[in-house]
KOLMARLUM-482773 format. One line per field, with one value per residue (C-alpha): x, y, z; residue in one letter. Coordinates in steps of 0.05 Angstrom, whole numbers. Layout:
<lomars>
X <- c(X  ...);
Y <- c(Y  ...);
Z <- c(Z  ...);
resn <- c(A  ...);
</lomars>
This chain:
<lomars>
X <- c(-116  -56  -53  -13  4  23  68  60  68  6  -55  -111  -172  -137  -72  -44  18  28  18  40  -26  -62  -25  -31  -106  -123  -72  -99  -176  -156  -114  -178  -226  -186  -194  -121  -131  -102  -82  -53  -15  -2  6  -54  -39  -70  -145  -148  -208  -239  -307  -329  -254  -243  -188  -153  -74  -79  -18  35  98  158  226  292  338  316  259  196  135  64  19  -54  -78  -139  -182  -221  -250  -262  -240  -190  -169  -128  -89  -74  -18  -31  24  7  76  107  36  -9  35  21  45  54  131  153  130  123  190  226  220  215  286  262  218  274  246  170  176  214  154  122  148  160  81  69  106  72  6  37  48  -16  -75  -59  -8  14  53  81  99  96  132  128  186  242  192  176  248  260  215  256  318  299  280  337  378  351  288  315  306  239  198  140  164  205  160  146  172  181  164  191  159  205  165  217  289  300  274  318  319  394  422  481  505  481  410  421  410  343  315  338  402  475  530  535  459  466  537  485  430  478  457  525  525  578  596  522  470  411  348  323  391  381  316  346  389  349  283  256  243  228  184  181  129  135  172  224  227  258  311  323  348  401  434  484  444  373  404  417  485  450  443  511  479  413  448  463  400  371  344  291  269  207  170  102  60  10  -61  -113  -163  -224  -275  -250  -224  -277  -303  -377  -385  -336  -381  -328  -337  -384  -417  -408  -384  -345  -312  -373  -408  -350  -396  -389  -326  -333  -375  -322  -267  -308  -326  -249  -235  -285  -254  -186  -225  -198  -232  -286  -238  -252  -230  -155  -132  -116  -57  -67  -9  -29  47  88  131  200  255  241  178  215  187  263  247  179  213  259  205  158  157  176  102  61  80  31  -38  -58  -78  -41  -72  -32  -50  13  57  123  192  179  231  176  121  142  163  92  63  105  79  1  25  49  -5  -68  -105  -67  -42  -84  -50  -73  -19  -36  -73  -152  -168  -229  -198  -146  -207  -233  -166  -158  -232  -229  -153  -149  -67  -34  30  81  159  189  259  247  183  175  115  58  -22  -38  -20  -75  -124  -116  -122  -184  -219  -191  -143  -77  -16  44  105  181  197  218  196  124  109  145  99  35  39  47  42  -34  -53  -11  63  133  206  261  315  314  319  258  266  253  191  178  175  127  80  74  64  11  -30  -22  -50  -111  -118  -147  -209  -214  -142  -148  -220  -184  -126  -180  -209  -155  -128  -197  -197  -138  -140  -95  -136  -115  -142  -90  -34  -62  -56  21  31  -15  19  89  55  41  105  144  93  99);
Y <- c(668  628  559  512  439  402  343  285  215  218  249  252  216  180  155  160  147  197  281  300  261  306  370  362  347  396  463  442  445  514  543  530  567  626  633  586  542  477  401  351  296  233  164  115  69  -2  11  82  67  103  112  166  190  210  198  257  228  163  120  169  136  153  132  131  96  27  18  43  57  62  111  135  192  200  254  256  310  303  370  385  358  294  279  193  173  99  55  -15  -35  16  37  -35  -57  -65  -13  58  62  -12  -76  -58  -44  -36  14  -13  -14  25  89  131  99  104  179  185  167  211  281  270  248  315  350  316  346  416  407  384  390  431  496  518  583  544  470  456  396  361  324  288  238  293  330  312  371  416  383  367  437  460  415  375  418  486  507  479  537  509  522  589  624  556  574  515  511  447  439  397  356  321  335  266  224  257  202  183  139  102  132  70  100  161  137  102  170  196  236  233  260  328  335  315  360  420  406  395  326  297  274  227  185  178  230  261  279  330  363  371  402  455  474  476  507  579  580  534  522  484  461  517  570  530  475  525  546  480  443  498  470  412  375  375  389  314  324  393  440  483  484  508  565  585  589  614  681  628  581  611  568  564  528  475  474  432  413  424  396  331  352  387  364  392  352  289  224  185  209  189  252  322  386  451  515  534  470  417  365  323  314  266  215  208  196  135  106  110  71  24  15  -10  -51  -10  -3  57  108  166  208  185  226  195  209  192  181  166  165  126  83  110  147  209  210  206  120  119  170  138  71  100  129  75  54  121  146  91  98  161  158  155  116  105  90  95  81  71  30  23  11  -68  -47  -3  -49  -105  -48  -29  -87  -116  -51  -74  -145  -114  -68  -82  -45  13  20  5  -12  -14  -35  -5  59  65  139  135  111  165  219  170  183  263  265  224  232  290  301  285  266  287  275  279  293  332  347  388  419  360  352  320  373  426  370  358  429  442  378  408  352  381  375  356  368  380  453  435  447  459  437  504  540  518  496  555  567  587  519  461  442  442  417  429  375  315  272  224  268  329  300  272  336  370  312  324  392  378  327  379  419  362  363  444  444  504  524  449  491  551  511  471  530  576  506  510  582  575  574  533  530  522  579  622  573  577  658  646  606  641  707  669  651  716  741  678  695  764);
Z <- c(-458  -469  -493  -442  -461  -398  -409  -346  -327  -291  -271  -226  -233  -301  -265  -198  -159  -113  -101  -179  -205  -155  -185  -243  -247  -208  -231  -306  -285  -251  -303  -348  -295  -299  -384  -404  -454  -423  -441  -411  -454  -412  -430  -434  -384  -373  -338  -370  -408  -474  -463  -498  -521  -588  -627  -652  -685  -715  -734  -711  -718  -680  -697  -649  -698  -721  -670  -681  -643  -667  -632  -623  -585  -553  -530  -463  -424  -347  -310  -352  -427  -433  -490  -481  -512  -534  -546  -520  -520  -478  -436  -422  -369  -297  -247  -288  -272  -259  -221  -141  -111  -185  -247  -314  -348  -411  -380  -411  -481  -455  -436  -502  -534  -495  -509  -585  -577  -550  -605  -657  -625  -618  -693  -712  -657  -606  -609  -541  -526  -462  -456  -372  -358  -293  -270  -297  -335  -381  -382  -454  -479  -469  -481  -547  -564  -538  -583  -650  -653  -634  -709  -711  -744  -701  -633  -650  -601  -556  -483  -425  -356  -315  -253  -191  -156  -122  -138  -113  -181  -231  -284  -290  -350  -388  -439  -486  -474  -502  -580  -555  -541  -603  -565  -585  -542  -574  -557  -495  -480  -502  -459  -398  -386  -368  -291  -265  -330  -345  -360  -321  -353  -295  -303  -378  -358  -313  -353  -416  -388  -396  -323  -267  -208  -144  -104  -42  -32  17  -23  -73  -17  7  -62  -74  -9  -23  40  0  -77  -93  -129  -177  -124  -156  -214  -192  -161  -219  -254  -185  -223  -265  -198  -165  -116  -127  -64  -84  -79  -41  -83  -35  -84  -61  5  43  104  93  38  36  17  51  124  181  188  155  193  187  231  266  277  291  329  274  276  341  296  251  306  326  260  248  318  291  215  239  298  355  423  423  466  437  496  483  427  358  309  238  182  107  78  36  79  72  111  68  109  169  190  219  273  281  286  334  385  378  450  470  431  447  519  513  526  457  396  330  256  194  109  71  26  12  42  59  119  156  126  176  235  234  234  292  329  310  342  401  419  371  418  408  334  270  205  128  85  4  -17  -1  -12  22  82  68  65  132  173  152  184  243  277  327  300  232  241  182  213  140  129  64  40  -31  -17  20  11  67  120  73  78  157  171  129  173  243  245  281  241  274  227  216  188  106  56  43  105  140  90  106  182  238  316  309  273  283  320  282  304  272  290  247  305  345  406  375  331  409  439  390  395  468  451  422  465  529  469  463  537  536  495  487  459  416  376  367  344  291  275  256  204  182  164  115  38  2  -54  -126  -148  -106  -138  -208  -207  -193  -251  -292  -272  -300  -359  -376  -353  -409  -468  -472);
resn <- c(X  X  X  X  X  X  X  X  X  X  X  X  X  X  X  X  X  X  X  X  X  X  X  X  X  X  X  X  X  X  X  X  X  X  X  X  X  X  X  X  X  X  X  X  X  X  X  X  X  X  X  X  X  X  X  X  X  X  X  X  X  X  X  X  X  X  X  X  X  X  X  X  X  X  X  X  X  X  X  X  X  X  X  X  X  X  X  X  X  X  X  X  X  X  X  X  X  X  X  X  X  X  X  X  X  X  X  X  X  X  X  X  X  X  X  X  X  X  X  X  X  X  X  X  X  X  X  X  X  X  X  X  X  X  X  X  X  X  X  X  X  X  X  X  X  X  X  X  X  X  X  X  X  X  X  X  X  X  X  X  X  X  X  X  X  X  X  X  X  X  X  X  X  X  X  X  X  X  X  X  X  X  X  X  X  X  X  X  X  X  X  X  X  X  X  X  X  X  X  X  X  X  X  X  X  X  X  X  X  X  X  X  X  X  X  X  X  X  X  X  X  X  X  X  X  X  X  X  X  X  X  X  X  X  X  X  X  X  X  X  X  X  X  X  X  X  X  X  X  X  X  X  X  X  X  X  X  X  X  X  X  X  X  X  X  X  X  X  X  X  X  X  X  X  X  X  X  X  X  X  X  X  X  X  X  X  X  X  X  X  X  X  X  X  X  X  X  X  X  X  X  X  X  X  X  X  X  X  X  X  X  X  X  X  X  X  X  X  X  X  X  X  X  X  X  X  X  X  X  X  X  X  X  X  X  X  X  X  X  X  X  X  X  X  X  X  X  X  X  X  X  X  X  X  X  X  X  X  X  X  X  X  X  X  X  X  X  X  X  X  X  X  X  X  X  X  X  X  X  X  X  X  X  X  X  X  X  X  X  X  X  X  X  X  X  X  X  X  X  X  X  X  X  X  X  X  X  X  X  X  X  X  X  X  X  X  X  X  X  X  X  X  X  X  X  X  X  X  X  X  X  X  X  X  X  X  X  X  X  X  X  X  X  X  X  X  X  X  X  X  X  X  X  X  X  X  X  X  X  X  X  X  X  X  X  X  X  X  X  X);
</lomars>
């Protein structure tokens, strides 16, 4: 058993933005099944409530020069063990990383707060062999043991994981910021933070961590290319021998078509009749005319060119020319907002449109769509495609990333090209596909029959773990 402190901006069912919530949720409840002992420490943001928490650091204060902040922790157990950082001033704000469309100015102070939080519990509550960071909101573990703690008797033995999410985010800053999170320049010149005149907190990370992960195997490829490496992709070359990409897990406790509370009717790989009631209650939630023998794509994405909205933009006539019907659940990109809903003007009885994040219209759209649709132009590692296969939903996808991982001739169709013909072509592909039953069920089927489950992903990092503590 080895203790495991995971440090994160967020986390599923506490606090949620996007697939790291998910992650991190469910990788913790995992690592627990299989014997780790496992906490998360996370900020306690506004609507996290305490019922039943217990408080277990009082009055912690934390000084970066002359400001101070006051801090609380709180225990709660759901799956796994949350550690909520309360500090009312950084945390009880609306939105967890800024108002929509904006980050909050000081997160490189409120994630401050956050690791030295998570040091004070190493200290006092809990005493992990590994700190696993997650992104660049929680790179400053192991830049600051790498610098002003790195004779720490404490953490002598301490290893770090940093898990990329998305090399994207990296968390870049003046250098007036540095003293507000307790860094000066010599600090910083150690930890490899310097980028441009300013100073990058996921490059500090690479370079200071024991090892790191990425979210698929590709993914791992991909960001040591200067086309998906975001400006660091020479220097994770050079730590290449410590990357190892590590697929996410579908968390099919949530995501299980047998079982989902959310959908119409319940059905699985040998008894997919189901599956037909759900297409039509779908039809029906976005007010669509009852056509269920024109087949239906479904997108639940963040609206943004990373997800590839330009090509969809692009082929819009081109796709809606086909026989088929179009629903999509996202926010975002204001840009794509208004392109899709010009679409829903033009052809409401073709295209459906939810603007915001409903997951059980999410768990509604995996269910009922015959083809997910996933054009993205990178994609780290992706949950939705594991949850479309698992409900015999088709994936349609671009080859990156975890997508190329996950998605292969025998369950779902891929193009390569970042361009709208090419995502074009493979969506044709697949409604010829739609058009022969019987290869469209053994296509279902065979998605259906794969295991993406966490407890495959969990072994991984438990197996690195292992590998780091001995």
């Amino acid at each position: 058993m080895i203790p495991v402190l995971m440090v994160a901006s967020e986390a599923a069912p506490l606090a949620k933005v996007g697939g790291l919530a998910d992650v991190v949720g469910a990788l913790s409840a995992a690592l627990r099944e299989l014997g780790h002992e496992v906490a998360v420490v996370m900020p306690r943001y506004r609507g996290i409530a305490l019922d039943g928490a217990q408080r277990v650091y009082g009055n912690l204060d934390l000084w970066f020069g002359p400001a101070c902040y006051r801090v609380n922790v709180y225990l709660r157990e759901e799956r796994a063990r949350y550690l909520l950082v309360d500090c009312p001033e950084l945390y009880d704000r609306p939105g967890i990383y800024g108002p929509p469309g904006r980050d909050y100015e000081d997160n490189h102070v409120r994630y401050a707060v956050l690791a030295r939080a998570a040091f004070a519990l190493a200290r006092h509550v809990f005493r992990p062999r590994i700190f696993h960071c997650h992104d660049w909101q929680a790179s400053l573990v192991p830049i600051y043991l790498r610098t002003i703690l790195r004779y720490e008797p404490t953490f002598i033995a301490a290893r770090t994981v940093l898990t990329i999410h998305n090399l994207g985010y990296q968390g870049i800053y003046p250098p007036s910021a540095l003293p507000e999170m307790g860094l000066n320049e010599q600090a910083a010149s150690e930890a490899g933070m310097e980028f441009f005149g300013r100073y990058n907190l996921l490059k500090g990370a690479i370079s200071s961590s024991d090892r790191i992960t990425v979210v698929s195997p590709t993914y791992a490829r991909e960001i040591q290319t200067p086309e998906l490496g975001f400006g660091l992709d020479d220097l994770l070359r050079q730590r290449s021998h410590a990357i190892t990409g590590i697929l996410n897990g579908a968390d099919y406790s949530e995501w299980n078509p047998e079982t989902d509370p959310y959908i119409a009717a319940h059905y699985s790989r040998d008894d997919l009749s189901g599956k037909a009631a759900c297409k039509r209650d779908l039809l029906d939630e976005f007010g669509l005319p009852a056509q269920p023998e024109r087949p239906l794509i479904g997108m639940v994405s963040r609206l943004d060119s990373q997800k590839g909205f330009d090509l969809l933009r692009e082929a819009a006539g081109e796709l809606i020319a086909e026989d088929l019907t179009l629903v999509v659940l996202g926010t975002g990109n204001q840009e794509y907002e208004g392109f899709l809903r010009e679409l829903v003007a033009a052809r409401p009885d073709r295209v459906g449109l939810r603007i915001g994040f409903d997951i059980r219209l999410a768990h509604k759209i995996v269910a009922g769509a015959d083809i997910f649709l996933m054009p993205s132009r990178y994609e780290p590692c992706g949950l939705n495609q594991l949850y479309s296969l698992r409900y015999g939903t088709v994936p349609v996808v671009r080859s990156t990333g975890g997508l190329e991982d996950t998605v292969d001739e025998s369950t779902g169709f891929k193009f390569r090209e970042y361009s709208a013909w090419a995502m074009m072509e493979a969506v044709r592909a697949a409604l010829a596909a739609w058009r022969d039953r019987p290869r469209w069920e053994a296509l279902m089927r065979a998605g259906m029959a794969k295991d993406f489950s966490w407890k495959i992903s969990a072994a991984r990092y438990s197996e690195l773990f292992r590998e780091l503590a001995a």
